[in-house]
C-alpha positions as CSV (number, residue, x, y, z in Angstrom):
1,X,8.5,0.8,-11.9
2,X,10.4,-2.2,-11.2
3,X,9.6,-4.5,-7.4
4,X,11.9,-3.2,-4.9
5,X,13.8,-6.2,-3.3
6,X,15.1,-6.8,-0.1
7,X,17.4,-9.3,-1.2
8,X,18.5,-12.5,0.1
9,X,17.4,-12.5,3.7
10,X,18.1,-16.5,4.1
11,X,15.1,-16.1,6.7
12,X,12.2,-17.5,4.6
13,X,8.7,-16.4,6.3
14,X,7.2,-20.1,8.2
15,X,3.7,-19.2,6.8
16,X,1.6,-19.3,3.5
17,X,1.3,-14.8,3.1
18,X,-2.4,-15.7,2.9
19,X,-2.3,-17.1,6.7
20,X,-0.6,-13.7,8.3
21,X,-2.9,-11.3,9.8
22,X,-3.8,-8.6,8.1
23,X,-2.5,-6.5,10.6
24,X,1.1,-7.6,9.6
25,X,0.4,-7.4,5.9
26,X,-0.7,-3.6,6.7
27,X,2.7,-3.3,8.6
28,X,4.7,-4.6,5.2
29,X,2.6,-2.8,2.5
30,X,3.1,0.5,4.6
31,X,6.9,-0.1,4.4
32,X,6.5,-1.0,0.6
33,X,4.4,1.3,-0.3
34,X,6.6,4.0,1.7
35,X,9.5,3.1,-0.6
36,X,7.2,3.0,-4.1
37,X,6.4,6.7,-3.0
38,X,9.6,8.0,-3.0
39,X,10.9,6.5,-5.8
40,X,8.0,8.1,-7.5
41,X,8.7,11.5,-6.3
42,X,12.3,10.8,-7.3
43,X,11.8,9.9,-10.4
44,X,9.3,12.7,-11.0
45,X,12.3,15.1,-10.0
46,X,11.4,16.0,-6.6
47,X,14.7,16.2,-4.9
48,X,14.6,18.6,-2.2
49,X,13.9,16.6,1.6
50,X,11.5,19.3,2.3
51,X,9.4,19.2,-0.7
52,X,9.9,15.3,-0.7
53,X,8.1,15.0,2.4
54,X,4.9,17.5,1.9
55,X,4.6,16.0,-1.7
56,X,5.0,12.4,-0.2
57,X,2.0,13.0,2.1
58,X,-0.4,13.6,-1.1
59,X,0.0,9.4,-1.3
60,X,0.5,8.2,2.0
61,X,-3.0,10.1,3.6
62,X,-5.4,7.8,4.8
63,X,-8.0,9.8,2.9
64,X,-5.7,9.8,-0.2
65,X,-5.2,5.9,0.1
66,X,-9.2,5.4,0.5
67,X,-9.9,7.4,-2.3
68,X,-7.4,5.2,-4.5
69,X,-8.6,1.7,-3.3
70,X,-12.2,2.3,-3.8
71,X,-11.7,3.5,-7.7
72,X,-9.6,0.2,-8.4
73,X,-11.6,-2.2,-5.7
74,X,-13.3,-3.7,-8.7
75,X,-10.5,-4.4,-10.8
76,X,-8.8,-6.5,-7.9
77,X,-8.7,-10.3,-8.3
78,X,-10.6,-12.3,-6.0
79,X,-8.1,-12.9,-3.8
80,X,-6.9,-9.9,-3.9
81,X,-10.6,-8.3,-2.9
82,X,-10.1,-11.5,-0.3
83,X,-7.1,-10.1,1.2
84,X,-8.1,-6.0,0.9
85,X,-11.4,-7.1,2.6
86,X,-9.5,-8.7,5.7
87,X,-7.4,-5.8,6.1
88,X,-10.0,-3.4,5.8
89,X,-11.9,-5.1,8.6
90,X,-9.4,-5.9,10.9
91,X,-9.1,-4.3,14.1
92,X,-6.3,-1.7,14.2
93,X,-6.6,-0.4,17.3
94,X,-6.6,3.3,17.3
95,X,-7.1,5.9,14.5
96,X,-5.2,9.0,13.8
97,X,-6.2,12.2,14.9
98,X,-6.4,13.2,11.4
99,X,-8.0,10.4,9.6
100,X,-12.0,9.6,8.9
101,X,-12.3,6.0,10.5
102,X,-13.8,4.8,7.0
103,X,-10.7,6.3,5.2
104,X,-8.2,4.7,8.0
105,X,-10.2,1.1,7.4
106,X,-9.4,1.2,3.3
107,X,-6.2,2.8,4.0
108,X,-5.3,-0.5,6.0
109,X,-7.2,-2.8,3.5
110,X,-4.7,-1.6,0.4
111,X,-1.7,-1.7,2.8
112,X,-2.8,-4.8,3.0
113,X,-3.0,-6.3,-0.2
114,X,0.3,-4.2,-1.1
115,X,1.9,-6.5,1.9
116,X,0.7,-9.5,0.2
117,X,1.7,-9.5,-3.0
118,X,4.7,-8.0,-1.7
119,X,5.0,-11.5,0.4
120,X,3.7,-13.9,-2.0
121,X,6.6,-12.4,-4.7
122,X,4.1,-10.8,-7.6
123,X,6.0,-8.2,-8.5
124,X,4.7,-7.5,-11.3
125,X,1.2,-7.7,-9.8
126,X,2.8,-5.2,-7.4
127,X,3.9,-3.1,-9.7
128,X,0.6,-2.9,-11.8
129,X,-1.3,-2.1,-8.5
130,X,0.8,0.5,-7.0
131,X,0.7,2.2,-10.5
132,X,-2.6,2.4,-10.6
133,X,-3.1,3.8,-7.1
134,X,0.0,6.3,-7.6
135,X,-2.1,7.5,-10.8
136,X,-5.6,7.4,-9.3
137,X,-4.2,9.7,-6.4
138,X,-2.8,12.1,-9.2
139,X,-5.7,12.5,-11.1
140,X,-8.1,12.9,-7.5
141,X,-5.4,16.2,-7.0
């Protein structure tokens, strides 16, 4: 699966992705991750809107996120378990309804780190990870 790009913003981002809150990088690597989902389910041949959004949920659950992260927490760089960590501890605010506060905290930790390397331009990097948490998620079904 190749990087999605936004193209050429001509808005370059004043700060180093490593000196964003995690918070933000959270925001972004929702967004990203969001848009590595659906091409998923696309590609996998899932092309009716209603069964695109009930199969999409299976990857974007707070539990199904947590479940991912921890299985491929030590096969993160440094940095990377740098970043996850910050995210993972940040404070978020509120939790949904429908989410375990442990599984909401890792959730935000691999949003995250998706958000960073999104940032930092390692798409490859990108790539690798969100294959392995697409997969991970699959096999946990």
């Amino acid at each position: 699966m190749k990087a999605m790009k936004l193209g050429e913003l001509n808005m370059p981002i004043k700060q180093s992705p490593k000196e964003i809150a995690p918070q933000l990088l959270a925001y972004v690597g929702d967004a990203v991750y969001e848009i590595y989902v659906r091409y998923h389910l696309l590609a996998r041949g899932v092309l009716k809107p209603s069964r695109l959004q009930k199969e999409a949920v299976r990857y974007v659950s707070a539990s199904a996120q947590a479940f991912a992260i921890r299985a491929l927490e030590n096969s993160l760089t440094e940095e990377e378990q740098w970043i996850f960590k910050r995210g993972r501890n940040a404070k978020t605010g509120s939790v949904p309804r429908n989410a375990r506060v442990v599984d909401y905290r890792y959730s935000t930790g691999m949003e995250a780190l998706i958000g960073f390397l999104y940032l930092s331009g390692a798409e490859e990097r990108l790539d690798v990870v969100i294959k392995k948490i697409l997969d991970k998620i699959e096999e946990g079904d």
